[in-house]
N, C-alpha and C positions, 0 to 999 in steps of 0.2 A: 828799309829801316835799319837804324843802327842798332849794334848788339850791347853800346855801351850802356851803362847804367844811366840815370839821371837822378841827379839829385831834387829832394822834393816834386819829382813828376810820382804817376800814380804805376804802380807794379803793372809792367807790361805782360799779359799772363799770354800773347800769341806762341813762344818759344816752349813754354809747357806744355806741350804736348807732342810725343815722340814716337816713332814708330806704329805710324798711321794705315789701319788697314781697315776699307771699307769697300765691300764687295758681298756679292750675291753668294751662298750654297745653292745652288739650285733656283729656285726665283723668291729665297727670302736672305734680305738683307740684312747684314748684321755691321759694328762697326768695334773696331777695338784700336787701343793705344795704351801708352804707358804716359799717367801725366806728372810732373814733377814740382815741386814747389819748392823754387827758388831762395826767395826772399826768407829774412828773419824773422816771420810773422806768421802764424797760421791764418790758411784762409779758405773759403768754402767757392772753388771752380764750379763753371755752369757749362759742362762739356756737352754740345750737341753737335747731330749729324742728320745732315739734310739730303734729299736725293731731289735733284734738277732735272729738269728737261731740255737736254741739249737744243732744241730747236727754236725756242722763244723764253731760256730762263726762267720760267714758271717752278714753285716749286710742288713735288708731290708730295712729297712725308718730311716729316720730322721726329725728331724725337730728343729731348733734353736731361741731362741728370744733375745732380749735384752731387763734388766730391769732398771732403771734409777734408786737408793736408796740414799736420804738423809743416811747422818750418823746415825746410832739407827734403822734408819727407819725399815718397815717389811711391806709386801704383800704378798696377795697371787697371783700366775701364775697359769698359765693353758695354754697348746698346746692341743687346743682341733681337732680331729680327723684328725688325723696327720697320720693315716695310715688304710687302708682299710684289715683286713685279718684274720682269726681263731686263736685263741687261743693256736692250737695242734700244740707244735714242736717251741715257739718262747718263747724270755724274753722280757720284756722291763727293760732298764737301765735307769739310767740319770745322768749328769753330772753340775755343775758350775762352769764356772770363772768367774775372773776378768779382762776385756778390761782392756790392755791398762800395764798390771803389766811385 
């Protein structure tokens, strides 16, 4: 996907989120990033993080938050232990949007 803007398309929020770390302490999962809000408009992100099962895609947990960003604005998030389970045989993902677009 391109990184240009588009006029009257809707705020692409996938680029807002940066420095992505999601991985086990021990066998509990936590997930953290820094998200950023781009555009000239406050808006309320729907940042979650999901853990997969490498071998058929199934998902095992989730977990969802909403972040409230001034315009410009930027935070970090974090879903901390949001799933209990090893390592062997799983991914974790993670997703943004924008409520509301």
């Amino acid at each position: 996907p391109s990184e240009e803007p588009t006029d009257g398309g809707l705020f692409d929020a996938s680029s807002s989120l940066s420095g992505v770390s999601c991985e086990p302490t021990g066998d509990s999962w936590s997930f953290t990033g820094t998200l950023a809000n781009s555009d000239t408009e406050e808006h309320t992100f729907t940042v979650a993080a999901f853990v997969m099962k490498l071998s058929d895609g199934s998902q095992v947990a989730s977990k969802e938050i909403d972040v409230k960003l001034a315009a410009g604005a930027s935070a970090p998030v974090a879903i901390r232990d949001f799933w209990t389970g090893p390592k062997a045989g799983v991914e974790c993902l993670s997703g943004v949007t924008v409520k509301g677009l």
